[in-house]
C-alpha positions in Angstrom: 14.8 -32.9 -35.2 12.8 -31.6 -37.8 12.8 -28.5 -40.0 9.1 -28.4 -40.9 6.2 -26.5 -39.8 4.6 -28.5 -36.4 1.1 -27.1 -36.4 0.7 -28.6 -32.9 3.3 -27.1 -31.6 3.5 -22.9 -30.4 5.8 -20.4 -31.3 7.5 -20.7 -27.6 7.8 -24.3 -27.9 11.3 -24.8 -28.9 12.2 -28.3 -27.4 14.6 -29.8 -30.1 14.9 -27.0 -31.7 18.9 -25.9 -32.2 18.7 -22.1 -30.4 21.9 -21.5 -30.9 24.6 -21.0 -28.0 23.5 -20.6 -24.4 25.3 -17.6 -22.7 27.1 -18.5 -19.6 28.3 -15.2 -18.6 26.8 -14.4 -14.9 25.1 -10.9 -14.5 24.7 -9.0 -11.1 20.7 -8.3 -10.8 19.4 -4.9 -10.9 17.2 -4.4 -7.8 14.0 -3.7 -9.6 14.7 -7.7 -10.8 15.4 -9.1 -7.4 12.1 -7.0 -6.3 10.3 -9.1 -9.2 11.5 -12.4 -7.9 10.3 -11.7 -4.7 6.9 -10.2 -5.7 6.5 -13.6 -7.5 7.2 -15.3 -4.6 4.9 -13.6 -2.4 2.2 -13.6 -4.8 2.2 -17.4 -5.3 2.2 -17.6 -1.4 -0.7 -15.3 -1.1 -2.7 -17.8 -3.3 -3.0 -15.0 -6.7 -1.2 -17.3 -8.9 0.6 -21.0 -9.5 3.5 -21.7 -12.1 0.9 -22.6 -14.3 -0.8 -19.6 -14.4 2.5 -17.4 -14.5 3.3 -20.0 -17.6 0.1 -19.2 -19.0 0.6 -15.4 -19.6 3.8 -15.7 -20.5 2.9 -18.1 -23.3 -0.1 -15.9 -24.4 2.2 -13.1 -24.6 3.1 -13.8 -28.7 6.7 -14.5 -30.5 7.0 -10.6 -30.4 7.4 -10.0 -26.4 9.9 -12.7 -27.0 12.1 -10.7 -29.3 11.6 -7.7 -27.5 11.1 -8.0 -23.7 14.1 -9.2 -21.2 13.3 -11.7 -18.9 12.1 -10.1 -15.9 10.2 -8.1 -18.1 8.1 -10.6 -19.0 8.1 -12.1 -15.6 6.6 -8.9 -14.0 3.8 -8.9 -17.1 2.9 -12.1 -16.3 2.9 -11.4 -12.9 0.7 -8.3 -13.1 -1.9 -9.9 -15.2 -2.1 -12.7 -12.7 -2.4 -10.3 -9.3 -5.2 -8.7 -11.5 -6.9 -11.6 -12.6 -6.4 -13.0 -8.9 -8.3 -10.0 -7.7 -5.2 -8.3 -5.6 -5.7 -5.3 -7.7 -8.0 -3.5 -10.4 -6.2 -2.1 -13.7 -7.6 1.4 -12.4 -6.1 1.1 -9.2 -2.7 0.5 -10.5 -2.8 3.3 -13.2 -3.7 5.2 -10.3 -0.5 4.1 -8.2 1.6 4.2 -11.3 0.6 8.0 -11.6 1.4 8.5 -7.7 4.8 7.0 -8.1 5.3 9.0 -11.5 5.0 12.4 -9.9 8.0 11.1 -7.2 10.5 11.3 -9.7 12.6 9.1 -11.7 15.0 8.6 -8.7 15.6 8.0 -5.1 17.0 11.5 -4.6 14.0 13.1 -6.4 11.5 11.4 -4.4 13.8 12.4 -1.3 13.5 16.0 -2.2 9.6 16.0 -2.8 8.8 14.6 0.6 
């Protein structure tokens, strides 16, 4: 293991790297993150995207979404861009759903009460 600058190597690419401890501590997932799981799984059975692809926007992403962004919330970026690039969806159309859902409220009992 070295400390010096790799040129070949990206920001992401931590293999032999000390990253200091891993935490074992389980977590129950929220539902928006089990939703993300199985979009991605549905996706990749549709045909928008492979683990490759998925890898590649998350690698494109920079060191900052890294520091910043939780896992699933890279997961559903990379997902996204993929259904977009796959042709499932336009960037239009979804600011255009996002807007719909928006105006529901920010919970299930304000969406309720709208309907």
């Amino acid at each position: 293991m070295s400390d010096t600058f790799n040129p070949a190597r990206r920001w992401h690419d931590m293999g032999g790297d000390l990253a200091g401890p891993i935490p074992t501590d389980q977590h129950d997932f929220s539902l928006w993150e089990k939703r993300v799981d199985a979009l991605m799984i549905i996706g990749a059975a549709k045909g928008f995207f492979t683990v490759d692809g998925l890898r590649r926007v998350l690698e494109d992403m920079g060191e900052d979404a890294f520091e910043n962004m939780t896992y699933y919330e890279r997961w559903i970026a990379s997902i996204n861009q993929n259904l977009i690039e796959g042709g499932a969806y336009t960037t239009a159309e979804l600011a255009e759903k996002m807007a719909e859902v928006a105006k529901r409220g920010a919970t299930y009992g304000d969406a309720a009460s709208a309907s």
